[in-house]
NULONU-510001 format. One record per residue (C-alpha): residue number from 1; residue in one letter; x negated, y negated, z. Coordinates in steps of 0.2 Angstrom, whole numbers, plus 5000, padded with zeros to 4 digits. Example, Ala and Ser with C-alpha at 12.3 -4.5 7.8 and 13.67 -1.06 7.14 Angstrom:
2
+-------+-------+------+------+------+
| kekol | gulum |   xx |   yy |   zz |
+-------+-------+------+------+------+
|     1 |     A | 4938 | 5022 | 5039 |
|     2 |     S | 4932 | 5005 | 5036 |
+-------+-------+------+------+------+
This chain:
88
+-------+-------+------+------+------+
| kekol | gulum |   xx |   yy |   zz |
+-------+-------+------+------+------+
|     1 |     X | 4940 | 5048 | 5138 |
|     2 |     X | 4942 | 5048 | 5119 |
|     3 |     X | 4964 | 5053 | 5123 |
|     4 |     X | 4963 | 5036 | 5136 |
|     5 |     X | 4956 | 5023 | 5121 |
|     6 |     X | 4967 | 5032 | 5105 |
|     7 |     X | 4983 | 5029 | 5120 |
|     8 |     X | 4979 | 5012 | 5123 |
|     9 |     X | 4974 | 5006 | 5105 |
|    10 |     X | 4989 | 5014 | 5100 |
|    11 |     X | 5000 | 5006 | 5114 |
|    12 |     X | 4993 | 4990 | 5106 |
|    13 |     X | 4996 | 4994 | 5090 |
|    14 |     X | 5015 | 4998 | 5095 |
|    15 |     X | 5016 | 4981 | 5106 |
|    16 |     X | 5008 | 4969 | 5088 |
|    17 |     X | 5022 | 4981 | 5078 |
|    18 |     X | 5036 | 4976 | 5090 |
|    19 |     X | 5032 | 4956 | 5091 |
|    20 |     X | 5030 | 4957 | 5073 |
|    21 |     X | 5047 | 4965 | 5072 |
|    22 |     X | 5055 | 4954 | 5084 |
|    23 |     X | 5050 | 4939 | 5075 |
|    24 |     X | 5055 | 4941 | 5060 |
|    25 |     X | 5072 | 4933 | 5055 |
|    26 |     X | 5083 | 4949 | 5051 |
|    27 |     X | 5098 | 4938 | 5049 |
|    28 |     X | 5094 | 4928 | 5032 |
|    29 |     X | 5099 | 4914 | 5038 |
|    30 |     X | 5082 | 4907 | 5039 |
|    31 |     X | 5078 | 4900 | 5019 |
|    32 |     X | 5061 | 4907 | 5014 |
|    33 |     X | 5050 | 4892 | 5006 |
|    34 |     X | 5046 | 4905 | 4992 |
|    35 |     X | 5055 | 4911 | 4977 |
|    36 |     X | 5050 | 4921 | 4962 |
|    37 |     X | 5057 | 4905 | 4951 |
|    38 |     X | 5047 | 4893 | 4947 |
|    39 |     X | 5045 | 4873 | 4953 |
|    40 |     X | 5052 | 4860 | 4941 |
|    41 |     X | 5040 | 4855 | 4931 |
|    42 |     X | 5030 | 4870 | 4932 |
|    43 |     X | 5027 | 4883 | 4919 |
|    44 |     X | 5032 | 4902 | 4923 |
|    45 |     X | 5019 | 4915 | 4922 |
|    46 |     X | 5016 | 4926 | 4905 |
|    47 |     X | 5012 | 4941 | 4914 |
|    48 |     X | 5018 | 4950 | 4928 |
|    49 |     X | 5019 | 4967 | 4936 |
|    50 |     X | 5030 | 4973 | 4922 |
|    51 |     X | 5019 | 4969 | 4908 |
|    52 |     X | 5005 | 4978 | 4916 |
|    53 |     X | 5018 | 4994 | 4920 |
|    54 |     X | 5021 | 4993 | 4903 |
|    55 |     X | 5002 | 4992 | 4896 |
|    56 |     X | 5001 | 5008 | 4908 |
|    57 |     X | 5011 | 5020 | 4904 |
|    58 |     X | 5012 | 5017 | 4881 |
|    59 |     X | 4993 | 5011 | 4879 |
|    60 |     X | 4984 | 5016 | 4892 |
|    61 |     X | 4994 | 5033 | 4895 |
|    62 |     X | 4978 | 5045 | 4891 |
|    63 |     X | 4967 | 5035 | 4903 |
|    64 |     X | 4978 | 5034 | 4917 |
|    65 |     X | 4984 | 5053 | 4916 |
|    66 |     X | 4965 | 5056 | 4915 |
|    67 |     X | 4960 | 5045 | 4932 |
|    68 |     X | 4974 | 5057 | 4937 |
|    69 |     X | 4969 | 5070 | 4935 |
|    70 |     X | 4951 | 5066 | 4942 |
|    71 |     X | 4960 | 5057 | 4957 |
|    72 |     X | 4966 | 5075 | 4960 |
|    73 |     X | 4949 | 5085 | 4959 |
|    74 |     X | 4942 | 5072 | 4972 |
|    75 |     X | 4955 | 5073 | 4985 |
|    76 |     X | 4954 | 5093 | 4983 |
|    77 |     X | 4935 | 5092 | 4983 |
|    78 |     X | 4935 | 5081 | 5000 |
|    79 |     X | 4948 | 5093 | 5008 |
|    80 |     X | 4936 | 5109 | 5003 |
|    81 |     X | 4921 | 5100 | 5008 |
|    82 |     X | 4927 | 5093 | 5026 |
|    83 |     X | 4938 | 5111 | 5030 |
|    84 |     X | 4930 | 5119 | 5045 |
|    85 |     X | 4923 | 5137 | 5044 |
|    86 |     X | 4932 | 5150 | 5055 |
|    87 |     X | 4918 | 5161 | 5064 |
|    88 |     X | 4921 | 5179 | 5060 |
+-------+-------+------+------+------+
């Protein structure tokens, strides 16, 4: 019974990722109404995605390498504590 749902939900899930795929204009000729420049009359941003990058990886190097690092202790300690034991 649990093979019959995971088919059909994923039969679903294949059937929003086609419609979403199908209407979406691939040819550009379709103008999106958004732009990363601003209005007239507007003023631009002061930060962005690259000042952040930035910040990260000169000022905040020790601390992200760190969260890295721990990060990596936690996926490792979720995969030793969900592994199954094999009955000798």
């Amino acid at each position: 019974m649990v093979k019959v749902k995971t088919a059909i939900l994923m039969l679903i899930f294949l059937a929003t990722l086609i419609v979403f795929f199908a209407a979406s204009p691939w040819d550009g000729a379709e103008k999106s109404p958004y732009s990363f420049e601003p209005r007239e009359g507007v003023r631009a941003p002061e930060s962005g995605v690259g000042d952040i990058g930035v910040e990260l990886f000169t000022v905040y190097l020790f601390a992200f390498e760190v969260l890295a690092l721990v990060l990596l202790a936690a996926m490792i300690a979720a995969i030793y504590v969900a592994r199954k034991e094999i009955p000798k």
